[in-house]
C-alpha positions as CSV (number, residue, x, y, z in Angstrom):
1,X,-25.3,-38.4,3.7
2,X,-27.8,-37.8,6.2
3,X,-25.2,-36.7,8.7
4,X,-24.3,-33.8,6.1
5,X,-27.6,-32.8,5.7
6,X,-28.0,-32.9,9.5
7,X,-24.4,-30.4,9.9
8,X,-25.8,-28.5,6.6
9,X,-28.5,-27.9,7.9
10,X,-26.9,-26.8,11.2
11,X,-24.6,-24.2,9.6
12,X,-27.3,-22.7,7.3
13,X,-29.4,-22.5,10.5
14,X,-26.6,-20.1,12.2
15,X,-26.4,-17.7,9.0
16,X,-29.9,-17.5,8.0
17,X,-32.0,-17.6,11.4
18,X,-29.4,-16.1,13.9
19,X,-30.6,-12.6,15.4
20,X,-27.7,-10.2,16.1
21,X,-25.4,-12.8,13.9
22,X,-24.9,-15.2,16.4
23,X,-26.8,-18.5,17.9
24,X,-26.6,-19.2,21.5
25,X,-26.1,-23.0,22.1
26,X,-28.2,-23.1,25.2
27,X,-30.9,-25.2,26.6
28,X,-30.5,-27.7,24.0
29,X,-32.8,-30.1,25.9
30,X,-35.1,-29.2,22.7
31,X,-39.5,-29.8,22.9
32,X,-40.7,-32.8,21.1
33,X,-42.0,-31.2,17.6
34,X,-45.5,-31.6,17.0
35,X,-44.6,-33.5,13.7
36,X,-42.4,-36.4,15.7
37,X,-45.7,-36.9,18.5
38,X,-48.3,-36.8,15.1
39,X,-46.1,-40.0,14.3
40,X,-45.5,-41.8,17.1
41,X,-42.1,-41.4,16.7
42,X,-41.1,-38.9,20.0
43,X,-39.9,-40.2,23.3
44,X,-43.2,-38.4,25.1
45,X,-46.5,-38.3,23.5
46,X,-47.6,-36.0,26.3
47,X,-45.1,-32.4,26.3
48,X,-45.1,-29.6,28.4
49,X,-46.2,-26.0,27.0
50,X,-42.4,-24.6,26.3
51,X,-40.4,-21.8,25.9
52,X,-41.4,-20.7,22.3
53,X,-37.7,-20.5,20.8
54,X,-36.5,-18.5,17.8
55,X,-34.6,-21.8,16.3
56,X,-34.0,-25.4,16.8
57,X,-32.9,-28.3,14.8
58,X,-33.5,-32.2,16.9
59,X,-32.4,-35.5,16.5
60,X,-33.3,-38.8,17.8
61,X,-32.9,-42.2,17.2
62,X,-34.4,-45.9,18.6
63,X,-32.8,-48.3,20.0
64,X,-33.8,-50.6,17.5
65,X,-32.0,-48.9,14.7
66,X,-28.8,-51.2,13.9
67,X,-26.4,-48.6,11.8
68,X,-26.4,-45.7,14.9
69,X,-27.0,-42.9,12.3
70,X,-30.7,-40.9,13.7
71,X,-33.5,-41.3,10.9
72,X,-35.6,-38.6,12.9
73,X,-35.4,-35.1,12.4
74,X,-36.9,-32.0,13.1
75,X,-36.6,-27.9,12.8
76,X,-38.5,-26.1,14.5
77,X,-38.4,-22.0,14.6
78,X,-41.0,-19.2,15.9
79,X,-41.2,-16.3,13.7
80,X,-42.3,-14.1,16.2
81,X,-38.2,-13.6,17.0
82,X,-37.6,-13.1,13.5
83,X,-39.7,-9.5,13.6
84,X,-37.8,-6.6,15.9
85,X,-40.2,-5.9,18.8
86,X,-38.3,-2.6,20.0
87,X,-40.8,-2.6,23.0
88,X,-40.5,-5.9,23.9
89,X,-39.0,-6.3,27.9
90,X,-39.1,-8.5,30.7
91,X,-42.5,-8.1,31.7
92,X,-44.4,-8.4,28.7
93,X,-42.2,-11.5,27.8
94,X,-43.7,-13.2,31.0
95,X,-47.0,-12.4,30.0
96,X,-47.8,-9.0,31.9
97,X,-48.4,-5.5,30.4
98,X,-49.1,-2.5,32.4
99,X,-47.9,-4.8,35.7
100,X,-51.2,-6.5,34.6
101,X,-51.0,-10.7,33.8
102,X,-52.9,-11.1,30.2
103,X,-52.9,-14.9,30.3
104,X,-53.0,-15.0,26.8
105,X,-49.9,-13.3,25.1
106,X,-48.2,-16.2,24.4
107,X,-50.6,-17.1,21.6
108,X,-48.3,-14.8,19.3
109,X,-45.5,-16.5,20.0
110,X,-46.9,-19.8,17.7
111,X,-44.3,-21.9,16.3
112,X,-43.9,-23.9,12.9
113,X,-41.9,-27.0,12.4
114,X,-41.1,-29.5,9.7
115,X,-40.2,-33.3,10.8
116,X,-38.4,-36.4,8.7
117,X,-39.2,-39.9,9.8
118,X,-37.7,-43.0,8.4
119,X,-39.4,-46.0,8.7
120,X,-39.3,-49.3,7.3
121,X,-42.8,-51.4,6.4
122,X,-43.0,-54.2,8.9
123,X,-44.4,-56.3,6.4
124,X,-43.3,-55.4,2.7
125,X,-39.7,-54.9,4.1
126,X,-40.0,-51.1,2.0
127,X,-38.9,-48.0,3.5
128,X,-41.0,-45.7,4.5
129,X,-40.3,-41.9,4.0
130,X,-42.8,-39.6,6.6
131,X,-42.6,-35.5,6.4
132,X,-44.9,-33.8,8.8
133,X,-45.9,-29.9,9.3
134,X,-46.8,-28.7,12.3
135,X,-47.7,-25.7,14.7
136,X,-48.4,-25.2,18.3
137,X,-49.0,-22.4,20.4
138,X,-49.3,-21.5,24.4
139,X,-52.8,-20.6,24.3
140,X,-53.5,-19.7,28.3
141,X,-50.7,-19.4,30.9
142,X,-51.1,-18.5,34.7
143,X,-48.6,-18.0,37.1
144,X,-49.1,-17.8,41.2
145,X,-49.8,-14.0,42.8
146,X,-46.6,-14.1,43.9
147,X,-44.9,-15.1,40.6
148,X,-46.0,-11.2,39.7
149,X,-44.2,-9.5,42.9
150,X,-41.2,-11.5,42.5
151,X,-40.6,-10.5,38.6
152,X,-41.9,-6.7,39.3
153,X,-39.3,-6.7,42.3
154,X,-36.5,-8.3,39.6
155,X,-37.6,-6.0,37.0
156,X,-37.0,-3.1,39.4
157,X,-33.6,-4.1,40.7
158,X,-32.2,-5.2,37.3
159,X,-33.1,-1.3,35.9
160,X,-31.1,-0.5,39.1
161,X,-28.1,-2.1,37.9
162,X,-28.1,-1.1,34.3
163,X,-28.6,2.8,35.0
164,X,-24.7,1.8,37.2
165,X,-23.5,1.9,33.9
166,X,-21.6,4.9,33.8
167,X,-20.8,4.2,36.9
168,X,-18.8,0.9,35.8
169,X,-17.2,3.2,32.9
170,X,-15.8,5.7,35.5
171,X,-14.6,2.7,37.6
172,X,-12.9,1.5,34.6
173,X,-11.4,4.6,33.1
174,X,-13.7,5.2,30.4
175,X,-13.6,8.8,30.7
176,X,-14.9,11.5,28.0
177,X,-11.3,12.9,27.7
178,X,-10.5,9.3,27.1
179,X,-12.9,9.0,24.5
180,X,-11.4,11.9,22.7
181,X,-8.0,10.8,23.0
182,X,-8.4,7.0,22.5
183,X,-11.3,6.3,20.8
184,X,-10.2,2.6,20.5
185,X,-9.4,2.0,24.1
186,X,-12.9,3.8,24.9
187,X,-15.1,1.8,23.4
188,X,-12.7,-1.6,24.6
189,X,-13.4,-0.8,28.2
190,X,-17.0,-0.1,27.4
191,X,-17.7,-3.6,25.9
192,X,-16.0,-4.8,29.3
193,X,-18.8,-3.0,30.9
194,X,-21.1,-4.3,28.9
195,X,-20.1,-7.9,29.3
196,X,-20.0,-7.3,32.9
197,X,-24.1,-6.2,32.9
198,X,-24.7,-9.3,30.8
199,X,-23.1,-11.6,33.0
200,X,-24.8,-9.9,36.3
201,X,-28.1,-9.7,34.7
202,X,-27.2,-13.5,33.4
203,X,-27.9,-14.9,37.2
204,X,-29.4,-12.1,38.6
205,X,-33.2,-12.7,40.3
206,X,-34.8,-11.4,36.9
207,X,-33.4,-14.7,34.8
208,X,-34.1,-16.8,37.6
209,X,-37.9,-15.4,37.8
210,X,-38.0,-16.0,34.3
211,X,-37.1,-19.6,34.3
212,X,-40.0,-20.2,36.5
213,X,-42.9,-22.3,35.0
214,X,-46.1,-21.1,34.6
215,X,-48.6,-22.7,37.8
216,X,-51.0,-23.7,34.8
217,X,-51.2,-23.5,31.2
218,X,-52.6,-24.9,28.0
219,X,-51.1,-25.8,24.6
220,X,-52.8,-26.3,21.2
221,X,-51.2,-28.1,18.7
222,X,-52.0,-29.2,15.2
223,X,-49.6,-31.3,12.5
224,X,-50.2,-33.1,8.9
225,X,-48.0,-35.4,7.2
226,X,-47.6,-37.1,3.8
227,X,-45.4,-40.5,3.4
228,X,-43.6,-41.9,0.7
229,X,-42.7,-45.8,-0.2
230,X,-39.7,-47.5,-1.4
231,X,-38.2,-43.7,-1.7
232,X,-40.7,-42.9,-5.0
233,X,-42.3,-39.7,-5.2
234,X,-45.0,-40.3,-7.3
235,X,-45.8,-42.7,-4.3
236,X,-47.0,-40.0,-1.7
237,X,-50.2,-40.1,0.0
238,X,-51.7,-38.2,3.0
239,X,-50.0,-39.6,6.2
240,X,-51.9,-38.2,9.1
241,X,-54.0,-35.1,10.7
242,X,-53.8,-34.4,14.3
243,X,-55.3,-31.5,16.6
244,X,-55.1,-32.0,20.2
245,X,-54.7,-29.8,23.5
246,X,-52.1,-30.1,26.5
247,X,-53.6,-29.0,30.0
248,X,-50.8,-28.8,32.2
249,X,-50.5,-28.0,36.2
250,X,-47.0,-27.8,37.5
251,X,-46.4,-27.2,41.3
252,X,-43.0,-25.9,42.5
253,X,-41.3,-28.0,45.2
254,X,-38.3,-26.0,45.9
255,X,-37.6,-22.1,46.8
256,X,-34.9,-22.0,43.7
257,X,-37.8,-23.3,41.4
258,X,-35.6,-26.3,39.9
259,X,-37.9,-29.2,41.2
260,X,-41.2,-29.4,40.2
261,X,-44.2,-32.0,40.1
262,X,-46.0,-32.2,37.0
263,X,-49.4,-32.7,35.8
264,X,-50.6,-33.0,32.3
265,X,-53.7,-34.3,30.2
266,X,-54.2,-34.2,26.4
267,X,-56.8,-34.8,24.1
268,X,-56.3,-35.4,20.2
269,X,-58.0,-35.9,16.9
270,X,-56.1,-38.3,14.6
271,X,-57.3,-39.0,11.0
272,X,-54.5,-41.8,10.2
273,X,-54.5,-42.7,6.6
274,X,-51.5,-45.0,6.7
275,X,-53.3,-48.4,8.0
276,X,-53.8,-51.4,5.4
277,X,-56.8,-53.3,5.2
278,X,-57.3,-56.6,4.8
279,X,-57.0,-56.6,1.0
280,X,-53.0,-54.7,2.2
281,X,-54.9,-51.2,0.6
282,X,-54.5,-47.9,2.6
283,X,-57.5,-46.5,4.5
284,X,-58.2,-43.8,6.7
285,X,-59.0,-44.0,10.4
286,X,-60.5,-41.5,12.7
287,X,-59.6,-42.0,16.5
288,X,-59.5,-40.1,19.3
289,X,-57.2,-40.0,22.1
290,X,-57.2,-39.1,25.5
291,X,-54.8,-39.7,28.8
292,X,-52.1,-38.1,31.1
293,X,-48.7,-38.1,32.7
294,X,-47.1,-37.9,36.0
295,X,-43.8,-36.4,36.1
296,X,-41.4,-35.5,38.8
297,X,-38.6,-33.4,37.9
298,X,-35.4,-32.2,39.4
299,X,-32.1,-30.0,38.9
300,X,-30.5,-32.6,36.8
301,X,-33.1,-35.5,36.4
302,X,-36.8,-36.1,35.5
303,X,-38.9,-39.1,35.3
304,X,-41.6,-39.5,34.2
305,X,-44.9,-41.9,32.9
306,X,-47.4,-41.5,30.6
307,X,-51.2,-43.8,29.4
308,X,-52.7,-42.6,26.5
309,X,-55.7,-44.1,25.1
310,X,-56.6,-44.4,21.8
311,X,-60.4,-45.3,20.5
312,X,-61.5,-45.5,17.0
313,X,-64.2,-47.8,15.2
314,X,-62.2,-50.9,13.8
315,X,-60.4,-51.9,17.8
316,X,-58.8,-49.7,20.5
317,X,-55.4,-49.5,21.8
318,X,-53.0,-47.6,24.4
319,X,-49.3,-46.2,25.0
320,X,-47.5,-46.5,28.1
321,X,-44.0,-45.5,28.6
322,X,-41.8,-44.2,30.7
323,X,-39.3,-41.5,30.0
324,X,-36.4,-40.5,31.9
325,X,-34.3,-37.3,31.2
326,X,-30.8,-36.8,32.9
327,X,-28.5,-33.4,32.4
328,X,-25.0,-34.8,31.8
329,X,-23.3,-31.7,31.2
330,X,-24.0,-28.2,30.9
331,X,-27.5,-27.5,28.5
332,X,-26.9,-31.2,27.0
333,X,-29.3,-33.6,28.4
334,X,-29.9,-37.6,28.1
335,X,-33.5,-38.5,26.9
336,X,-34.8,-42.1,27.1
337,X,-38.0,-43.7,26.5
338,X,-39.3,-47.4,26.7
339,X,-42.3,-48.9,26.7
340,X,-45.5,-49.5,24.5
341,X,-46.5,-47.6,21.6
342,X,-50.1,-48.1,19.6
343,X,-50.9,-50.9,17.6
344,X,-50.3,-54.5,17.8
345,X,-47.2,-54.3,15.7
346,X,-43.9,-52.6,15.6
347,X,-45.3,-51.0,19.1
348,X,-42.1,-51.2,21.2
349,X,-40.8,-47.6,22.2
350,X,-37.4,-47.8,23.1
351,X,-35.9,-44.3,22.2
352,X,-32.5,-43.4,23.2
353,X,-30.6,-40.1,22.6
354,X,-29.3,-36.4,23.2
355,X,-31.7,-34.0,22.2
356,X,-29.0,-32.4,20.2
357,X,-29.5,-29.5,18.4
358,X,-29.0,-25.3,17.3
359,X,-31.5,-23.5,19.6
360,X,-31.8,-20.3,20.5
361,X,-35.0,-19.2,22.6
362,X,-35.3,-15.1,21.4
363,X,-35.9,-14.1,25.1
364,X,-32.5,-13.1,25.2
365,X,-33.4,-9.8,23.4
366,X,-36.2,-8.9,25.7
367,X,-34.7,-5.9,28.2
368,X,-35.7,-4.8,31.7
369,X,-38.2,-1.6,31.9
């Protein structure tokens, strides 16, 4: 059943959130939503500000899950992409109007998800049903001095190419006498053309300036979940409330900016209302969190570690875990997590799984100017 919802969900995703009718399966290796890392439930606590994307739908599962089926979901979409922004081009998607950097534009560009969690209670043997709301938004973003000359000099030669348009129709016959003639065959060779812009400005030094992430940056996130027992409705009760912020330094390593060393520290609020205590009765928790991660990353491979603390006024405890991402094919990438989770029970983190999922990112409507 939960693989139908999962594909359901999938082929409602393609008719109802699609821009221009279509969903582009590309980078599928999908952010952790805010609602999986409010339940402790997401291979890294710790994630990188992201490219805000129009649409995605995530899966994962744990190792320690028998029947192979995932019991964690997630959709995530930005309605930012949803609204037409005629005026939107390459520049102001990176973050620079006039030629000018305005470190915060991304805050516009929030995004909303919904996550499912099933769980089962380590010590009534019930399952647990967890669905969490979140949001999270880029609030700062800097990139080097030179970042700016290299995507004004891209910016400049991709207008270049597309004004060889009608160039590329003469080339290819696509004549006004032809257009009166064979209307049909006109406008054929003139998709050709088309295609052959897309796929030019595809890898041309504009996407690749693009890709490039930004020298520093800092994400705000906030999520709030209810939970269910032994599948009952009337048995819901507040789950959790977190609000934290990602500070994240990323230095290139390479000229083709594919290898990167990362840098990140977080601090969270979490009011947990789904401890027991010692009479087995719910109660609610404040802590507060703080820590960091390391990460080295590379064309097709990252590793990383991460040590979060966690303080609050009944006993503290930590996270550490190591996650390792590996691209084995194109856009599809291997995510895998083990280690120590909070808590003194059911703490083992050992998360294995392909970040599967519909995504599309919305930059792919943003022209050259």
């Amino acid at each position: 059943m939960k693989i139908i919802l999962a594909f359901a969900l999938c082929f409602t995703s393609t008719f109802c959130f699609a821009q221009n009718d279509s969903i582009n399966l590309k980078e599928l290796e999908l952010p952790n939503s805010p609602g999986f890392i409010l339940l402790d439930q997401a291979p890294a606590s710790i994630e990188r500000p992201n490219t805000p994307r129009a649409f995605t739908l995530s899966l994962f599962n744990s190792f320690s899950q028998s029947n192979g089926i995932p019991n964690n979901y997630a959709v995530e979409f930005t309605p930012f992409w949803f609204l037409k922004h005629p005026n939107m081009n390459a520049l102001k998607y990176a973050g620079y109007n006039d030629r000018k950097p305005h470190p915060f534009s991304s805050i516009k560009m929030i995004s909303l998800s919904m996550a499912y969690v099933n769980k089962t209670d380590s010590i009534s043997n019930k399952p647990i049903n967890n669905i969490a709301f979140g949001a999270r938004t880029t609030v700062l973003k800097l990139y080097s001095k030179k970042h700016k000359e290299d995507i004004i000099a891209a910016n400049f030669m991709a207008v270049k190419r597309l004004k060889g348009f009608d160039y590329l129709l003469n080339q290819a016959g696509a004549t006004p006498q032809l257009l009166i003639e064979d209307p049909a065959k006109y406008h054929e060779l003139e998709s050709e053309c088309l295609k052959i812009l897309a796929d030019s400005n595809s890898t041309s030094p504009l996407a690749e300036v693009l890709k490039e992430k930004p020298r520093f940056a800092i994400e705000a996130a906030t999520a709030y979940s209810m939970f269910f027992t032994n599948n009952n409705f009337s048995t819901n009760r507040f789950g959790r409330f977190g609000a934290w912020l990602t500070l994240n330094y990323s230095q290139n390593l390479n000229k083709a900016a594919t290898n990167y060393i990362n840098f990140y520290m977080v601090s969270r609020f979490l009011s947990d209302g789904t401890t027991l205590d010692s009479l087995n009765r719910y109660t609610v928790r404040n802590s507060f969190d703080i820590g960091g991660k390391l990460e080295v990353e590379f064309k097709k491979l990252s590793i990383a570690y991460e040590y979060i603390y966690r303080a609050n006024e009944v006993a503290n405890t930590f996270r550490s875990s190591g996650l390792l991402k590996y691209k084995i094919a194109e856009n599809i990438y291997l995510t895998g997590a083990l280690g120590k989770n909070f808590g003194n029970n059911d703490n083992l983190v050992s998360i294995l799984g392909i970040n599967w999922g519909l995504g599309t990112t919305g930059n792919e409507h943003a022209k050259v100017d």
